[in-house]
C-alpha positions, 0 to 999 in steps of 0.5 A: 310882602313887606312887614312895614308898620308904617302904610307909606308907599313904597317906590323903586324905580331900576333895572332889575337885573342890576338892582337887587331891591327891585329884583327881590320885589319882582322876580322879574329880570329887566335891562331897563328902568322900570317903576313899582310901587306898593300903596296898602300892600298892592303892587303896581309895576308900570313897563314899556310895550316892549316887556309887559307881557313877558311881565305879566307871566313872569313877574310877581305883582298884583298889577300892570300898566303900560308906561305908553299910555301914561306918556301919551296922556303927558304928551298930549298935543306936544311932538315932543315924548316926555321925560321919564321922571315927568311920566313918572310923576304923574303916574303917582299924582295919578295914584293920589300919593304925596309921600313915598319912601325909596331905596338910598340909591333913587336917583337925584333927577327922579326925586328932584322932579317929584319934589316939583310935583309936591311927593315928598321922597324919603330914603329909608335908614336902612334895608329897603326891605328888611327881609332880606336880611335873614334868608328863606328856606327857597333862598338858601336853595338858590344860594345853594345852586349858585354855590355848584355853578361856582364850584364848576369854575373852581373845578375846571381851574384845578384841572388846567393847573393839574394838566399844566407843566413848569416850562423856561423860568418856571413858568406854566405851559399848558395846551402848546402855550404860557398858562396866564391869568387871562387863560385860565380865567377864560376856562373858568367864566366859560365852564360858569357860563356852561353851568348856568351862571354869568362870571362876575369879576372873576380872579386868578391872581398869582405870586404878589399880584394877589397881595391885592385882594381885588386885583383880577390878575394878569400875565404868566402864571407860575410853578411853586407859587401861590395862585389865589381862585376868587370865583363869584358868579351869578345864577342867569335863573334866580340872580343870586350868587355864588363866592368861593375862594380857594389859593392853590399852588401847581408844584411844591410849596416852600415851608414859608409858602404852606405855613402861610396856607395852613395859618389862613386855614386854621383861622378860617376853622377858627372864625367857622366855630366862633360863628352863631347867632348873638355874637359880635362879628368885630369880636370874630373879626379881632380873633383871627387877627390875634391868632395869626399875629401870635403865628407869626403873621402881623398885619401891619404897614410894610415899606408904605403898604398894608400886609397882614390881615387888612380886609373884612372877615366877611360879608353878607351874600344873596342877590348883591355880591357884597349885601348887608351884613359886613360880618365885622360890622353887626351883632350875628342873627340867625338865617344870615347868610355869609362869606368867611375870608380871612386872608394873609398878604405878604409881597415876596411870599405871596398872598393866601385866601379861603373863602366859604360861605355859611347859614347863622344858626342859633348853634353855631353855622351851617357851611353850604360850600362843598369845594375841597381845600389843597394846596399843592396840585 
């Protein structure tokens, strides 16, 4: 239950399996906009005809009711069903609530409507559920989980790369065919999926396509270049993610090539012993910078675009891939759970990542990514 001081009611109307506050509440998977509201700590989830009796098994809330009825009782003698928000609003005049705070992203038509109707809407400032900020023994167990599924990705990817070799301009054969990023992400979402997990976006980005953080990448893959293996599935069980990074290279490493690797590396290990709660992210974030300025990796504008170290150390993990906190951007607490990544990008050499993720303690950090770090394979 939320630990609100304030009684105001409490409103999310979403589709749980792309809405993270509604998922968090409910523990309900749903394709479709559904409402729940919690008055004086009670929850009421209102669900189509065609989900309240998986709901009832399934979901956590104190009660159900049919969204069918409410819109009969709208429609009246009319030919014509309601729209949503109209049901929606006399649903909470039914309740008798004239104020409800909702997540920062309820939509405009659906405020709109209940400011007609006189129910005051109020975004919150903030997490709609403060909670889960700081991560309970069970969610650390599914971002665990999510964590081996994401593993098997990586795995796999290290196996095709391992059984491929350099063909005609180097380019890698495996299987009778040119190895390209959209095969070998293929073989990675497909092991994902096997493993229980949904591939979100997965990258596999080699040589300066990588100097893009979030490009996917595309076309042939190379030997003896850099290839960057961004895994972030989800867990189809509890919706709670995985993330991992690792940037390998099928062949031999230039000098250039492995001390832009193990320069990433080292400041990982840097950022992984300065981690604990009470300590200012941006500060984490500044070091790492510096340290690889100092190794002789600058990040600066070259040539019209950003090289160097230009993205955030890391971020917050849980049922969003990109929850609160940004780790540069807040004082670190304890039962945080977070991405480390610092990166170096340089076009002409290659770009370099090594991403884990971490429980914040009160000592330092607890690092739940178990996948090893090797560059040439």
């Amino acid at each position: 239950m939320s630990r609100r001081k304030d009684k105001a009611a409490l409103l999310i109307v979403a589709a749980s399996e792309t809405d993270p506050d509604m998922l968090y509440a409910t523990k309900f998977f749903a394709p479709d906009p559904f409402i729940f509201l919690q008055k004086n700590g009670k929850r009421t989830l209102i669900l189509s005809d065609l989900e309240i009796d998986r709901g009832r098994k399934q979901a956590k809330a104190d009660e159900f009711v049919m969204f069918s009825q409410l819109e009969r009782e709208v429609q009246g003698k009319s030919k014509k069903a309601p729209p949503y928000e109209k049901v929606l609003a006399h649903f909470l005049r039914k309740r008798g609530i004239r104020s409800a705070i909702v997540p920062s992203n309820f939509a405009l038509g659906y405020a709109q409507e209940l400011m007609a109707n006189k129910i005051r809407v109020r975004a919150t400032n903030g997490l709609f559920w403060p909670e889960r900020e700081a991560k309970s023994e069970k969610e650390i167990e599914m971002i665990g989980r999510a964590l081996r599924i994401t593993e098997t990705g990586l795995k796999r990817a290290i196996e095709v790369l391992k059984a491929s070799k350099p063909g005609a301009g180097k380019r890698l054969r495996w299987s009778g065919k040119t190895l390209t990023s959209e095969m070998l992400r293929a073989e990675i979402d497909s092991t994902i999926l096997r493993a229980g997990g949904i591939p979100t976006g997965t990258i596999v980005a080699g040589g300066d396509q990588a100097c893009d953080p979030h490009e996917r990448g595309f076309g042939p893959l190379y030997a003896n270049s850099l290839i960057v293996l961004d895994v972030f599935p989800r867990d189809a069980k509890t919706g709670y993610f995985g993330d991992m990074t690792r940037t390998v290279l099928r062949g031999r490493a230039s000098d250039a090539q492995r001390k832009l690797w193990e320069t990433v590396k080292a400041g990982q290990t840097l950022a992984l012993k300065k981690i604990k709660a009470g300590v200012d992210g941006m500060a984490i974030h500044k070091a790492i910078q510096k340290f690889f300025a100092e190794r002789g990796f600058p990040t600066e504008v070259r040539k019209g675009r950003r090289v160097g170290f230009f993205h955030g150390t890391g971020h917050g993990l849980g049922l969003d891939i990109h929850e609160h906190p940004r780790l540069q951007k807040v004082t670190l607490k304890a039962r945080q759970v977070l991405t480390v990544e610092p990166g170096l990008y340089y076009p002409g050499l290659g770009g370099a990542r090594q991403e884990d993720v971490v429980i914040v303690t009160k000592t330092g950090c607890k690092i739940l990514s178990r996948f090893p770090k090797r560059l040439e394979i």
